[in-house]
Structure formats: structure tokens, C-alpha cells
VOPAGU-2260 file (C-alpha; in pm, 1 decimal, decimal comma):
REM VOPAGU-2260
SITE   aa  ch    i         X         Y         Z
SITE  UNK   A    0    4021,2     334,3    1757,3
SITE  UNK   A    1    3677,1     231,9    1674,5
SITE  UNK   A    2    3639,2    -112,9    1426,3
SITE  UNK   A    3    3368,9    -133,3    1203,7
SITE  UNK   A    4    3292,7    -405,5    1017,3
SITE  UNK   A    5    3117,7    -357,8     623,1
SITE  UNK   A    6    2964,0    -635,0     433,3
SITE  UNK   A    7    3151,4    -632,2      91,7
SITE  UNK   A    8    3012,2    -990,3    -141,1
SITE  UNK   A    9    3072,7   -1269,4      90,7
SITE  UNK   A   10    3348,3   -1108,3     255,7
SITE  UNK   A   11    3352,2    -810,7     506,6
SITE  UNK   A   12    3555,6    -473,7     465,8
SITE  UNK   A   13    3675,6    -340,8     793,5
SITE  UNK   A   14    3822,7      -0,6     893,1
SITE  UNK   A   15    3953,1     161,9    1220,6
SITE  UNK   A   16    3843,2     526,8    1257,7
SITE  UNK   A   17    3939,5     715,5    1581,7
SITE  UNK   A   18    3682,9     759,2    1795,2
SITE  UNK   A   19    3738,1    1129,0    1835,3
SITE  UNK   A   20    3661,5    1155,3    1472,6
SITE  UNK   A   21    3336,5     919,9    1456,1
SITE  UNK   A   22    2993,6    1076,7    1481,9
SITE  UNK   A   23    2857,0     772,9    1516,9
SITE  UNK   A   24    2753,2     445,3    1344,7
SITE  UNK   A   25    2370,1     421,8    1193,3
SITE  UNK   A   26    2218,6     121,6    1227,0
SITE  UNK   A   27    1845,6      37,5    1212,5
SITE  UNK   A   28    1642,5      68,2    1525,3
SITE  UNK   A   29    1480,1    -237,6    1698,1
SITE  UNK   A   30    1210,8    -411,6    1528,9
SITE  UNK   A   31     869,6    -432,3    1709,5
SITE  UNK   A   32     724,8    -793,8    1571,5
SITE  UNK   A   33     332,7    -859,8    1594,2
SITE  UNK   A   34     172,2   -1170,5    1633,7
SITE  UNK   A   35     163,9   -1267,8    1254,0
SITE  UNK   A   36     168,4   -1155,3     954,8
SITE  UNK   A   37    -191,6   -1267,6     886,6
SITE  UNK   A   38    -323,2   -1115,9    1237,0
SITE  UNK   A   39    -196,5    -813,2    1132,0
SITE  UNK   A   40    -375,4    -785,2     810,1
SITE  UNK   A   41    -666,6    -863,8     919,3
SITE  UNK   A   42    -649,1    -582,6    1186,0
SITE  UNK   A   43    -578,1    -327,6     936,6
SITE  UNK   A   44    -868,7    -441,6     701,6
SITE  UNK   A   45   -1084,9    -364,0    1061,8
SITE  UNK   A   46    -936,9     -81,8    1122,1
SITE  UNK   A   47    -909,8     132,6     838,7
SITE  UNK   A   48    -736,5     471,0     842,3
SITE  UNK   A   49    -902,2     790,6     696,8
SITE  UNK   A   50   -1216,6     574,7     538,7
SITE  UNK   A   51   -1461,3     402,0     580,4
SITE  UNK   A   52   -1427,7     -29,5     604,0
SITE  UNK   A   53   -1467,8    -198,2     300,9
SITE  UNK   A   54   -1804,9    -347,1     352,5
SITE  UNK   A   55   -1881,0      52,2     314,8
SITE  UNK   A   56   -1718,6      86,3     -33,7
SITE  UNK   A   57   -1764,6    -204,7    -199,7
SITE  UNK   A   58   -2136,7    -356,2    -329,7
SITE  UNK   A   59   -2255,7    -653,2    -488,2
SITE  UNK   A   60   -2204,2    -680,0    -853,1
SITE  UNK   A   61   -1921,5    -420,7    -940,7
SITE  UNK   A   62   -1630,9    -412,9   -1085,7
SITE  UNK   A   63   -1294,9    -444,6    -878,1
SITE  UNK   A   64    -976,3    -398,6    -987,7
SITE  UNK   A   65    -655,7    -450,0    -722,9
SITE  UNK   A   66    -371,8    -289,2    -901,9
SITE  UNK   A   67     -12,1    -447,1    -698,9
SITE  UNK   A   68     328,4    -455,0    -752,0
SITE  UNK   A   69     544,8    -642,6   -1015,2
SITE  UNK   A   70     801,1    -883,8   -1016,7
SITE  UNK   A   71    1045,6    -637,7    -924,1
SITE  UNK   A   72     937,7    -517,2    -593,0
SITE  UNK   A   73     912,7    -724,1    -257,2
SITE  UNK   A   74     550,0    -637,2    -183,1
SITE  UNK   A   75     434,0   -1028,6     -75,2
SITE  UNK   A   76     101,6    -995,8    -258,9
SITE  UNK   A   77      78,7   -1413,3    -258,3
SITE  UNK   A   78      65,7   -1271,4     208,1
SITE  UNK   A   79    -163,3   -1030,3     149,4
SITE  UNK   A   80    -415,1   -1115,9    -142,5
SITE  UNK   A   81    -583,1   -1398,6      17,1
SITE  UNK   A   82    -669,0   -1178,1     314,8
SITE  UNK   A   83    -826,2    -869,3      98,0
SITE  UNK   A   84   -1009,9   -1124,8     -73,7
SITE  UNK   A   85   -1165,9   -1288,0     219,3
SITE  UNK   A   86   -1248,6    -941,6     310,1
SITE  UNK   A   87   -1445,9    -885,2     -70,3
SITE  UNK   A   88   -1629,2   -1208,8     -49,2
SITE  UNK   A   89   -1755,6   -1127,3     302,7
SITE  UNK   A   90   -1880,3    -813,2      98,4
SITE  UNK   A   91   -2076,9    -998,0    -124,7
SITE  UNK   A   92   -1814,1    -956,9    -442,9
SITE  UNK   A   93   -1769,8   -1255,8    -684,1
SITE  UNK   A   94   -1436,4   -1396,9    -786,0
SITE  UNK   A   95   -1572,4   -1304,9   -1184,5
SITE  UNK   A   96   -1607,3    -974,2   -1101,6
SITE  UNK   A   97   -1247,6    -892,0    -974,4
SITE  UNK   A   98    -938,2    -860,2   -1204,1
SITE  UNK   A   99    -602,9    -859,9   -1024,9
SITE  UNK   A  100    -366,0    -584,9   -1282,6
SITE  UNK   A  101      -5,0    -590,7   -1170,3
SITE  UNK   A  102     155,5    -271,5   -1196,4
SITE  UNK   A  103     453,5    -278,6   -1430,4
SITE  UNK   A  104     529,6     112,6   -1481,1
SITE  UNK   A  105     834,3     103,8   -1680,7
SITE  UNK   A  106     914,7    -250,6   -1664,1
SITE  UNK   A  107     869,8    -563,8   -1876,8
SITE  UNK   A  108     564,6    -754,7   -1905,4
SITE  UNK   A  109     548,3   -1128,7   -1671,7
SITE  UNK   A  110     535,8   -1475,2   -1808,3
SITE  UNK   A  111     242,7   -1656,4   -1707,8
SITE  UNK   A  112     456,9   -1848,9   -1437,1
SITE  UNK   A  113     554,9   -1525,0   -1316,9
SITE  UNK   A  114     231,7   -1447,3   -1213,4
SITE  UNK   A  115     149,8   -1732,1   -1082,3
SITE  UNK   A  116     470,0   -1718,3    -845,0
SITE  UNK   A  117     317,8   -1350,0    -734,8
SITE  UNK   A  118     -18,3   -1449,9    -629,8
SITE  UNK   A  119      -3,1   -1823,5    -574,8
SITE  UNK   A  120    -190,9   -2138,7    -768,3
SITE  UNK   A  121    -519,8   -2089,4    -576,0
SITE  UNK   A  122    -537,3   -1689,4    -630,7
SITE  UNK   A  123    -428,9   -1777,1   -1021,2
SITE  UNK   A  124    -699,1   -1989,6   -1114,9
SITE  UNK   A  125    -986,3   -1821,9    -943,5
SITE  UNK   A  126    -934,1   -1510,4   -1033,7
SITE  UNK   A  127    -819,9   -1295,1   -1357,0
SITE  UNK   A  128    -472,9   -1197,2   -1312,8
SITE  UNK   A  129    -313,9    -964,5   -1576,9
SITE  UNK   A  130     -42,5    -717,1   -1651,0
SITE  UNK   A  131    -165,5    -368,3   -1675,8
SITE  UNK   A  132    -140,6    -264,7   -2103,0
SITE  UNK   A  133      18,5      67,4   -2125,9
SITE  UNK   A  134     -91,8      49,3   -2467,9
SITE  UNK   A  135    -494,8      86,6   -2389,3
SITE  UNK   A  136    -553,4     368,9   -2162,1
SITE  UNK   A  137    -809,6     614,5   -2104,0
SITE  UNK   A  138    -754,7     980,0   -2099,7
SITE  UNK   A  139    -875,3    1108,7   -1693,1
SITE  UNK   A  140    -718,2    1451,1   -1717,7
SITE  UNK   A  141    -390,3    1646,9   -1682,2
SITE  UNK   A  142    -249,3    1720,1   -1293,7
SITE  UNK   A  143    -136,5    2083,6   -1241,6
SITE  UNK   A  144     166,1    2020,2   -1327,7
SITE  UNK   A  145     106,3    1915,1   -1686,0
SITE  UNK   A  146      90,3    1497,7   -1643,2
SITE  UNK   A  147    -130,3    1319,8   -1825,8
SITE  UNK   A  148    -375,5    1097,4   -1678,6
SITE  UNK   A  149    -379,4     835,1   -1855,2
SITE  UNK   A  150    -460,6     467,8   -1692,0
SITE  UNK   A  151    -489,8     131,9   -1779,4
SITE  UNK   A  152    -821,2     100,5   -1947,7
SITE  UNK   A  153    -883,1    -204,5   -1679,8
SITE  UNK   A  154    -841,7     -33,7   -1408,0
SITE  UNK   A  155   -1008,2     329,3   -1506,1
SITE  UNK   A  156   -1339,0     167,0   -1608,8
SITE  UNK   A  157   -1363,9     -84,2   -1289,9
SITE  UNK   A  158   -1633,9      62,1   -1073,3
SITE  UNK   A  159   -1433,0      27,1    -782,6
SITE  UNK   A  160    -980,8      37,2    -740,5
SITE  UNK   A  161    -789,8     -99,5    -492,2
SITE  UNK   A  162    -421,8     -53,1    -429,8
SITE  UNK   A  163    -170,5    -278,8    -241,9
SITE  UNK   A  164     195,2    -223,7    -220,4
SITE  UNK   A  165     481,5    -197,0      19,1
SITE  UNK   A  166     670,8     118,9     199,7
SITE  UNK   A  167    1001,3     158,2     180,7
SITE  UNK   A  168    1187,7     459,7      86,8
SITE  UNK   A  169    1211,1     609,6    -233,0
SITE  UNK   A  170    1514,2     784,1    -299,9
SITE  UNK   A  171    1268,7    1070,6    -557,5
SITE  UNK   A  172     931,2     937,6    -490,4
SITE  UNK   A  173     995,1     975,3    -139,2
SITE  UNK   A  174     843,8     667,9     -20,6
SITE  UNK   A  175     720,6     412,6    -207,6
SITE  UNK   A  176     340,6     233,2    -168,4
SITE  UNK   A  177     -18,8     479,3    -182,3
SITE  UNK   A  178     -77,6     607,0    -515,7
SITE  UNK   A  179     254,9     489,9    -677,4
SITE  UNK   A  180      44,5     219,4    -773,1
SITE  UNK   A  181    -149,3     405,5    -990,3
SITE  UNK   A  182     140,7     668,5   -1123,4
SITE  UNK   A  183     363,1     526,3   -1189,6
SITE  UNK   A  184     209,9     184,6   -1200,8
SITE  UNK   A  185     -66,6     177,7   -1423,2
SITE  UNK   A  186       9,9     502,8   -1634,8
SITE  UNK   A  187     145,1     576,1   -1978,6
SITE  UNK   A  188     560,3     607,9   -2026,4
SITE  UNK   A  189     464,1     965,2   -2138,5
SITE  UNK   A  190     286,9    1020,1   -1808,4
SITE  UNK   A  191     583,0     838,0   -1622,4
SITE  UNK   A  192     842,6    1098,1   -1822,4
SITE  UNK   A  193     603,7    1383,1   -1705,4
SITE  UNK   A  194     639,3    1273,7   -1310,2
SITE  UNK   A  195     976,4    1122,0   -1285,7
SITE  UNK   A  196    1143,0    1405,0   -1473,5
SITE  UNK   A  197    1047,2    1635,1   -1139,7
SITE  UNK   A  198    1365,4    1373,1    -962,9
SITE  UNK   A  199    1600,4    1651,9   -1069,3
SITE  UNK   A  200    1448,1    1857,0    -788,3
SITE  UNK   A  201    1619,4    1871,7    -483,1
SITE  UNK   A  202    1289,3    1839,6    -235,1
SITE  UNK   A  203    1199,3    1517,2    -454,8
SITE  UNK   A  204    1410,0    1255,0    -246,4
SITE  UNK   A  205    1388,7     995,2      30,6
SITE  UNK   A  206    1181,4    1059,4     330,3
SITE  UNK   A  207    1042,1    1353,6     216,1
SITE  UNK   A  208     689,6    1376,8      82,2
SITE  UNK   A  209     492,4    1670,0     202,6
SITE  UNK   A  210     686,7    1932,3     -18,8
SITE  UNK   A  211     802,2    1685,5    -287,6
SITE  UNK   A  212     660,3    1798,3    -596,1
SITE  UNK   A  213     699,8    1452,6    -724,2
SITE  UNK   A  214     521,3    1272,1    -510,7
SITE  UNK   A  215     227,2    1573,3    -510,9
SITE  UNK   A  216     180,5    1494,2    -874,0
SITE  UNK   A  217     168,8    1136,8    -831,6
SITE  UNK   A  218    -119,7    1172,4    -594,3
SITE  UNK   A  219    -273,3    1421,0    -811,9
SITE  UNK   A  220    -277,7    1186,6   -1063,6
SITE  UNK   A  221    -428,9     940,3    -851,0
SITE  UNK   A  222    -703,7    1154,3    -703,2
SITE  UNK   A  223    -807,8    1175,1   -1065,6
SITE  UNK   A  224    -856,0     859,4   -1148,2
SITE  UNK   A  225    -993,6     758,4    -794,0
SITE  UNK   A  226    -825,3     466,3    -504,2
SITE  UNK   A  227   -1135,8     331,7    -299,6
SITE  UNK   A  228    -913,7     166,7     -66,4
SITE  UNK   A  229    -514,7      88,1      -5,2
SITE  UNK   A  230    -351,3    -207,2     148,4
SITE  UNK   A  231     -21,5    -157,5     206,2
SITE  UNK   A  232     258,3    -340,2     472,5
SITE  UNK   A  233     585,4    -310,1     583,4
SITE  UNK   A  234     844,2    -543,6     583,4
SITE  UNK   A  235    1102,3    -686,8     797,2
SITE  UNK   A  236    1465,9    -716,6     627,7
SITE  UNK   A  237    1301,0   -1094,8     539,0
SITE  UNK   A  238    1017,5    -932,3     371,1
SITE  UNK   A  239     783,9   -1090,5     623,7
SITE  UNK   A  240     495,7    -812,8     716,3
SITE  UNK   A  241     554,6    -605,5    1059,2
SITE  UNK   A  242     239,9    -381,6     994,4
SITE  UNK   A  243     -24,2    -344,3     768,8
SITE  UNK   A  244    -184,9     -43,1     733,3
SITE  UNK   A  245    -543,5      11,3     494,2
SITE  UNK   A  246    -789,0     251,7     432,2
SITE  UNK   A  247    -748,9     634,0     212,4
SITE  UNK   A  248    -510,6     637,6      35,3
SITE  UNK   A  249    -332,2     939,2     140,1
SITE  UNK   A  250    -369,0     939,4     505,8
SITE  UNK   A  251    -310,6     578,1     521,1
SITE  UNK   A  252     -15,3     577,4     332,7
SITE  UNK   A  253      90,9     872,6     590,4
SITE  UNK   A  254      84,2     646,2     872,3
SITE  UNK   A  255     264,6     391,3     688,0
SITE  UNK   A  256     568,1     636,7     629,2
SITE  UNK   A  257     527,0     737,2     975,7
SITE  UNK   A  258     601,2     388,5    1109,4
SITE  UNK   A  259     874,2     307,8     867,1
SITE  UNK   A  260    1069,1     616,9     991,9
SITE  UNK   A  261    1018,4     483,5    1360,3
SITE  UNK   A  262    1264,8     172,6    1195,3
SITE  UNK   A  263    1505,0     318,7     961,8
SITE  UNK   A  264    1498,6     710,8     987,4
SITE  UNK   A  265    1830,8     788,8    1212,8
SITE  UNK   A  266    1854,0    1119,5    1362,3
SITE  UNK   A  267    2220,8    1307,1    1320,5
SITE  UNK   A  268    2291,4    1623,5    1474,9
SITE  UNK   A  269    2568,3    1731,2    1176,4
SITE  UNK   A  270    2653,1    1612,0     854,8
SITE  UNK   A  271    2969,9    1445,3     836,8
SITE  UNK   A  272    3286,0    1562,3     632,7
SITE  UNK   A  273    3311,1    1145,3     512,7
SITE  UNK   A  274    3040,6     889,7     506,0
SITE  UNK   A  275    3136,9     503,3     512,6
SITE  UNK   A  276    2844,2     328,1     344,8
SITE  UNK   A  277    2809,6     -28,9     266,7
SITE  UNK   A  278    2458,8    -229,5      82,7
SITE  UNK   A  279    2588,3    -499,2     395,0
SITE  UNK   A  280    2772,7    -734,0     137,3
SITE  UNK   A  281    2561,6    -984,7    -119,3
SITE  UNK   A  282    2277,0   -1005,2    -276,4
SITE  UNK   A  283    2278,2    -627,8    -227,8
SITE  UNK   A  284    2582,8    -476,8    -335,4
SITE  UNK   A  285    2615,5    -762,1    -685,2
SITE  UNK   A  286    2609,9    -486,5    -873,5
SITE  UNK   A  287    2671,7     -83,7    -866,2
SITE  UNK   A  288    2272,3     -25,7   -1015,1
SITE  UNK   A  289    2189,8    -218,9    -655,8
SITE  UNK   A  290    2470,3     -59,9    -474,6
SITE  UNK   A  291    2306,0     294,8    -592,0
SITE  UNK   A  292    2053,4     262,8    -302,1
SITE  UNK   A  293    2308,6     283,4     -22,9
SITE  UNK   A  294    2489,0     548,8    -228,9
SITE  UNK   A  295    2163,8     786,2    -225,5
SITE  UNK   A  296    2048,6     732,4     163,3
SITE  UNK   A  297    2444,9     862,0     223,5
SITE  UNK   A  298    2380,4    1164,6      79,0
SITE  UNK   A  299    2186,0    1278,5     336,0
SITE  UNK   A  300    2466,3    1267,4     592,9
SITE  UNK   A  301    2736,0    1440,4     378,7
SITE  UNK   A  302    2854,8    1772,7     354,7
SITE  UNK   A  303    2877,3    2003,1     113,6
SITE  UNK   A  304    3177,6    1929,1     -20,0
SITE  UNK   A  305    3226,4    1598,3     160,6
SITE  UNK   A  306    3391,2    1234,2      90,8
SITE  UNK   A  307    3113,3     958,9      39,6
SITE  UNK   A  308    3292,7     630,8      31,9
SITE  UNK   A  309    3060,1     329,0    -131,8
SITE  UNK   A  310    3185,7       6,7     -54,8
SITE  UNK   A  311    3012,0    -273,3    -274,5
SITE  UNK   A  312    3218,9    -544,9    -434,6
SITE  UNK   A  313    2995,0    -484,0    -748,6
SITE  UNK   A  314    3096,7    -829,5    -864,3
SITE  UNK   A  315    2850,2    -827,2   -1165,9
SITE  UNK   A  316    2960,5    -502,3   -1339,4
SITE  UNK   A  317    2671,3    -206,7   -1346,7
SITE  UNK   A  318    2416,5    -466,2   -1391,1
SITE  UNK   A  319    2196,8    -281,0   -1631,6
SITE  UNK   A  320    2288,7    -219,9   -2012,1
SITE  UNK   A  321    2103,7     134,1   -2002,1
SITE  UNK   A  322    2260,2     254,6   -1703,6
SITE  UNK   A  323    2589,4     197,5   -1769,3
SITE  UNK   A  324    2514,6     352,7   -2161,0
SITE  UNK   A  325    2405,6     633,8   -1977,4
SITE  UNK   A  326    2716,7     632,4   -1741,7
SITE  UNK   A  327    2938,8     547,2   -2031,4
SITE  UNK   A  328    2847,1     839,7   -2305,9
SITE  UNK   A  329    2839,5    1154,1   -2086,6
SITE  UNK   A  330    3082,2    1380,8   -2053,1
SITE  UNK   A  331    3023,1    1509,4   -1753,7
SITE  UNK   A  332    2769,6    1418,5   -1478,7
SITE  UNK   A  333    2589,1    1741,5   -1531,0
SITE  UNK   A  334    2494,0    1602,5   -1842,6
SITE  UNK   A  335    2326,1    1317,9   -1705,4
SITE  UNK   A  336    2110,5    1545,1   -1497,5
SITE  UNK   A  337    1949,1    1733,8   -1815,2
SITE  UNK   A  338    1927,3    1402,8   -2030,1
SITE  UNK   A  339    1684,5    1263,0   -1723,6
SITE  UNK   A  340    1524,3    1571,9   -1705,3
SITE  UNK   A  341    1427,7    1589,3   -2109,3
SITE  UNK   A  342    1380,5    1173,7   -2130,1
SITE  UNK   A  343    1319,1     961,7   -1804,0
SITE  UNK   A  344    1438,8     629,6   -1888,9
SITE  UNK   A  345    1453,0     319,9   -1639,7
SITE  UNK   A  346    1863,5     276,6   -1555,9
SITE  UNK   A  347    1947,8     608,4   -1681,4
SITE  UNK   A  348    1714,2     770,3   -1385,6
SITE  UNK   A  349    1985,1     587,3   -1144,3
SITE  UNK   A  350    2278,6     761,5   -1356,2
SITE  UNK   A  351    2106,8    1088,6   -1292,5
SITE  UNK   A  352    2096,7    1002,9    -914,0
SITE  UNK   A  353    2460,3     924,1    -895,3
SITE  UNK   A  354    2491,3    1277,4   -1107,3
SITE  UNK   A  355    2355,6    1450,3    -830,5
SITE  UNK   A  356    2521,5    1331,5    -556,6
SITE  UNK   A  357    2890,7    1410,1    -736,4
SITE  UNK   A  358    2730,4    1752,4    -751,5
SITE  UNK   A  359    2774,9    1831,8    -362,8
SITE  UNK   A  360    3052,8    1531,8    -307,7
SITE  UNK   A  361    3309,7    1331,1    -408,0
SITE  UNK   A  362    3199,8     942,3    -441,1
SITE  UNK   A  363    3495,2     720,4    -374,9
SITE  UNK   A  364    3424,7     347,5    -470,4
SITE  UNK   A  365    3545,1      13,5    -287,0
SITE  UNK   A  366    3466,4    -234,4    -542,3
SITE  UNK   A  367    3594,1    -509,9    -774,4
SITE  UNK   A  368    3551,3    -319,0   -1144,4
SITE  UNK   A  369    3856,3    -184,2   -1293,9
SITE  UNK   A  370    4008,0      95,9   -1174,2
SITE  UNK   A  371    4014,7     291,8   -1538,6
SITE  UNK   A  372    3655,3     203,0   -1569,2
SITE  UNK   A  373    3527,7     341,5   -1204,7
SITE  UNK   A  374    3726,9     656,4   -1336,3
SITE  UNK   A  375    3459,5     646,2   -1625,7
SITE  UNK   A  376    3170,1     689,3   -1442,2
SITE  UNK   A  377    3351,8     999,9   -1208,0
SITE  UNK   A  378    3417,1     808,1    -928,3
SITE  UNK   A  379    3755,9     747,1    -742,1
SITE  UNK   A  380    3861,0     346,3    -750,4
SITE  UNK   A  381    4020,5     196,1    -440,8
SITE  UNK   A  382    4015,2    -160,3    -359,0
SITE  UNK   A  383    4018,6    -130,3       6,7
SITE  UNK   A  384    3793,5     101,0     222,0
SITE  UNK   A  385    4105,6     127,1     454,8
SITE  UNK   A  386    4265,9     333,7     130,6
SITE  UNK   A  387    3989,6     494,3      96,7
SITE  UNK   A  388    3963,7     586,7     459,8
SITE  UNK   A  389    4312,4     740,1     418,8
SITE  UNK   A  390    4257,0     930,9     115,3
SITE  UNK   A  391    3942,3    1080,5     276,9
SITE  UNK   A  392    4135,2    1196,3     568,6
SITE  UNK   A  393    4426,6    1327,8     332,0
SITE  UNK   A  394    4156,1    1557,7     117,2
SITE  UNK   A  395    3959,5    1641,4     479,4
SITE  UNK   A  396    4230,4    1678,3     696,8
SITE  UNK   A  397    4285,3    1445,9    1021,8
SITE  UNK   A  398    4033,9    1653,5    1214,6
SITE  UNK   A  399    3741,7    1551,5     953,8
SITE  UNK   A  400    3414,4    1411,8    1128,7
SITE  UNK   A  401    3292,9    1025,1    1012,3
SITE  UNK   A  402    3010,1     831,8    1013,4
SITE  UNK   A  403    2960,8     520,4     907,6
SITE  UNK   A  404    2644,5     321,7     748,4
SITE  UNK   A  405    2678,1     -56,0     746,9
SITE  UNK   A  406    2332,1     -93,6     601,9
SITE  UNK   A  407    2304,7     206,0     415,5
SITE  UNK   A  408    2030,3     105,7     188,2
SITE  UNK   A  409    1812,5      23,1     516,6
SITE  UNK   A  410    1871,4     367,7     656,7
SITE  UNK   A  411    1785,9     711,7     604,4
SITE  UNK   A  412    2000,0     983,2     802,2
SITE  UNK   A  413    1788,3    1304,4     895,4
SITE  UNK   A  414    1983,5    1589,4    1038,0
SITE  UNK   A  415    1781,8    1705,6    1341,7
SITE  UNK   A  416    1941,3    2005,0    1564,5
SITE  UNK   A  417    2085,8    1898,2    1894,1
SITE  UNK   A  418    1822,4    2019,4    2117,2
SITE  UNK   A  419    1555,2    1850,2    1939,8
SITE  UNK   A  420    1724,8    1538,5    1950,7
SITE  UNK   A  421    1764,4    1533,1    2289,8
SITE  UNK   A  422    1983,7    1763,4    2381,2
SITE  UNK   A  423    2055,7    2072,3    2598,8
């Protein structure tokens, strides 16, 4: 018998599975450190990827406007601003002539502390620092697929954009960072219903971007409005910077994705009758909306047909009103799929994603919630993932293969055929 151990709250879940049955147990690979975080930025900003350095791009007297991330993603813009800036005053740029527009997308607008918090005192009072305003956009054009461009006023009239962000992946985007800064960052909600609805498609999902007609429209969209220059890092699981990467923002952002699948990406030779998958325990399993994450990387290791079991104490209920509305008033998880599809909405898009997973396999959930009420959203209730475990095998039979993803929001299985992993 093989133990493995799941983080589950504060506590740990733990299951035996025999070892003729386990495929194996996914964890991330080793991390590669640099120097420092500040090191590395700098070395990115002198060696650019796919462009030319910014002393190339930018001039004297224009406009600038660095779109980043909100509050709600982990891109350490108070890390990385300083060192961009350096870069622009070196150029000949003026603090006046730079406005710093934080990408909110879907979400809610920041408090002035807020802001300050992102970016830092000094950053904060020598520079303009705003949220982007959905509600004053200009009108760039319409991709192929029928989105409209339409961008923040502030950032489609600056003479010059620059992007900054994190990579990570993106369970439809792909990956985030590149021109998600733009779409869905600085963009309309009808543009952002235009892209996101594309998540029903089966291509649009983590790891994938060449072929994922979501994430071609969002650099459509992009292209149209123009990125000078991208900035964007990846972090360690303390969201301290391992690598920077700058330059276009395509071919950039490439390399970026590149280098995060060195970390996380985990080759399998098979998918796997029942997948164990845990967030690793608290902060990241407080609630299923957080949980989700784990849930969607698991997919990828499932068969058709399969058990996924999500363990995540899910102390804090669904932890969003909208998703669990959404959850709570369909019928039938089909149903959630065509209400995405005709009106993205932030929460319900993770109620589609839970919709499509229960369309290739059964979802059985370790948690703390109610039994009748994880019957509500289609999933199967157990308290224990050693129950769970056992059910699995009962549905499977005792010859069913297992793996097992402690840190299943962290990584993303791939299913490579044996001789290309290694193999003979």
C-alpha cells in the first residue's frame, strides 16, 4: 500500500491506494531560484524577447500607459513597477507623462488604499494610478470572431502601452499574463461576454494556447489596439519572482508559458480511471469557488467516464453569491453550460467549468458542506477521501488505475505517449 497524504483546512486527509493500482503521484518539479527577484528583472528589461529594448520604443514626451493586474491576482506589481520605471526614466519619460491603469475586467473597482497597497507609497504619489473605466472606451474594431474592441479610453489614446502581469495557468484562457491585460483587462463587459463565452469550447482550457480560440481572440483584440512592450514574471508558490520575461507581447509571453510548463506541466502516459485531487489544505481549498482550480487541472488526467475525487474542506460554503445562484437554480449541469455560453458572468463562468467536467466524469466531494446540499450542485458528498476511495473502486472495479494530485491547483497533467516520455 502506498500513503498519501492531502491537505484538507488545517488538517490532512490521507488514503492508502495499492501500489499496483497507482499511476503515480504529481507533484511539481524542482524550482530553479535566480539570484533575486530584482536581478532578474532587470535582465529581462536587457534582454527583451521578440522586440526591440525599450530605449527603442519609447521617446521623450509621450504618453505611457502600464495597464497591470488588480487586487485579485498575485502579479507583485509593488516588485516589478519600480524596475520598469527606472527603465522609462533612463529613456527620458517623465513621471507626468505616465498613468499606471489597473486592469479590473469584470471585477470591482479599488479603494484608494487598495491601490496604494498594489504599487507602494513612493509609486502612489509620483505617479497617476487609476482603475481602468469600462464606462469610457473607444471603439478599435471587431476581431474575426465578432469581439468588440473596445478599450479604456486611457489606455487607447496613450501614445505608447505597456503590459505587466503574471503566468500561471488559465483553466479557458489557457495561460494567464500577455494580452489578457488588455482583453479581458481593459475591455468592455460586452467585449468580455464576446471572448469568455468561447470557454464552452473544448480546445479553450489550461495549457493550451496555440489552437485555443479563446485565447486567439484575446490577442486579436490586443493586436488591435497595440502592446509596445510586456513585462511579465513567474512566481514561486510565495509569489516571489523566479523569472521575468519582457519584450512582444506574443512571443514573450510564449517563453513565459514555456518556462512555467518546465515547473508545473506533469507528463502521464494514461489517464486514470480515479483522480485524488486536493488545493493542499487552507487558504486554498476555504471555499469550493477556490477549490474549483484543483477540480479543473484534474480533468486532464481522467477518463472518460472516470471518478474525480475533490478533497477541500470548503469551510466557507461556495464563497461567491453568483456562483452558488448559478449552481443552485439549474436543473441540470448542461444548463449551466448554455447559460455561460448566452451571458458570461464572473462566478457563474466557474459553475459552467464544474458543468463540464460532470460531462465526461463523476465529481465526488470530500468536504465539510452538507451532504443534501453537495447533492445540489451534482456532486457525490463523502466526508472522508478514504470513503470516497472505496466508492471509486466499487463503481471502477478493484483493477481501476489512480493517481493522485496533492497540489492540484499547482499542476497541470498532460498525457504524453510512452515513447515520448521516455520510453521504449
Amino acid at each position: 500500500m502506498v500513503k498519501i497524504a492531502f491537505g484538507y483546512g488545517t488538517t490532512v486527509q490521507n488514503v492508502e491506494v495499492p501500489e499496483e493500482n497507482l499511476l503515480g503521484v504529481l507533484t511539481a518539479n524542482p524550482v530553479c531560484t535566480p539570484p533575486g527577484e530584482e536581478e532578474e528583472i532587470r535582465r529581462a528589461l536587457r534582454e527583451p524577447i521578440g522586440s526591440k529594448p525599450l530605449s527603442e520604443i519609447v521617446n521623450p514626451g509621450e504618453k505611457i500607459a502600464i495597464v497591470t493586474s488588480d487586487i485579485t491576482r498575485p502579479m507583485p506589481t509593488h516588485a516589478v513597477l519600480p524596475l520598469l520605471l527606472d527603465e522609462l526614466f533612463r529613456c527620458g519619460v517623465k513621471p507626468g507623462d505616465i498613468i499606471l491603469v489597473f486592469a479590473l475586467g469584470s471585477h470591482r473597482k479599488h479603494s484608494e488604499e487598495e491601490k496604494r497597497k498594489l504599487v507602494g507609497d513612493c509609486i502612489y504619489e509620483s505617479i497617476r494610478c487609476i482603475d481602468g473605466d469600462t464606462e469610457d472606451c473607444v471603439h478599435l474594431g471587431v476581431t474575426a470572431g465578432g469581439t468588440p474592441v473596445d478599450i479604456v479610453r486611457t489606455v487607447a489614446e496613450a501614445d505608447r502601452r505597456i503590459c505587466l502581469g503574471n503566468i500561471e495557468y488559465h483553466y479557458f484562457a489557457g495561460y494567464s499574463g500577455g494580452a489578457k491585460a488588455i482583453m479581458p483587462g481593459v475591455s468592455t463587459k460586452a467585449a468580455i461576454q464576446s471572448n469568455h463565452s468561447r470557454m464552452v469550447d473544448p480546445k479553450a482550457c489550461a495549457g493550451n494556447l496555440e489552437d485555443n480560440p479563446l485565447r486567439r481572440d484575446i490577442e486579436e483584440a490586443a493586436a488591435i489596439c497595440g502592446v509596445d512592450f510586456i513585462l511579465n514574471v513567474v512566481l514561486d508558490e510565495h509569489k516571489k519572482v523566479i523569472k521575468a520575461f519582457a519584450g512582444d507581447a506574443v512571443a514573450a509571453h510564449r517563453c513565459g508559458c514555456a518556462f512555467l510548463d518546465t515547473l508545473y506541466q506533469k507528463k502521464i502516459d494514461r489517464r486514470a480511471d480515479i483522480v485524488l485531487v486536493s488545493q493542499g489544505g487552507a487558504p486554498k481549498d476555504l471555499n469550493l469557488y477556490q477549490t474549483q482550480k484543483a477540480l479543473d487541472n484534474a480533468k486532464h488526467a481522467v477518463k472518460d467516464g472516470g471518478t474525480i475525487i475533490l478533497i477541500g474542506a470548503c469551510r466557507e460554503g461556495l464563497g461567491d453569491e453568483v456562483f452558488q445562484e448559478w449552481m443552485l437554480s439549474a436543473g441540470e449541469p448542461k444548463q449551466l453550460i448554455s447559460r455561460v455560453g448566452e451571458h458570461f458572468e464572473l462566478g457563474g463562468h466557474k459553475a459552467a467549468a464544474i458543468a463540464m467536467v460532470l460531462e465526461h466524469a463523476d465529481i465526488f466531494l470530500v468536504s465539510e458542506l452538507a451532504p443534501d446540499f453537495v447533492r445540489k450542485l451534482f456532486l457525490v458528498p463523502f466526508q472522508t477521501a478514504r470513503d470516497a476511495l472505496d466508492a471509486a473502486f466499487r463503481k471502477a472495479g478493484r483493477q481501476a488505475r489512480v493517481l493522485a494530485m496533492p497540489h492540484g491547483g499547482s499542476t497541470l497533467p498532460k498525457v504524453v505517449p510512452f515513447t515520448e516520455n521516455g520510453g521504449k
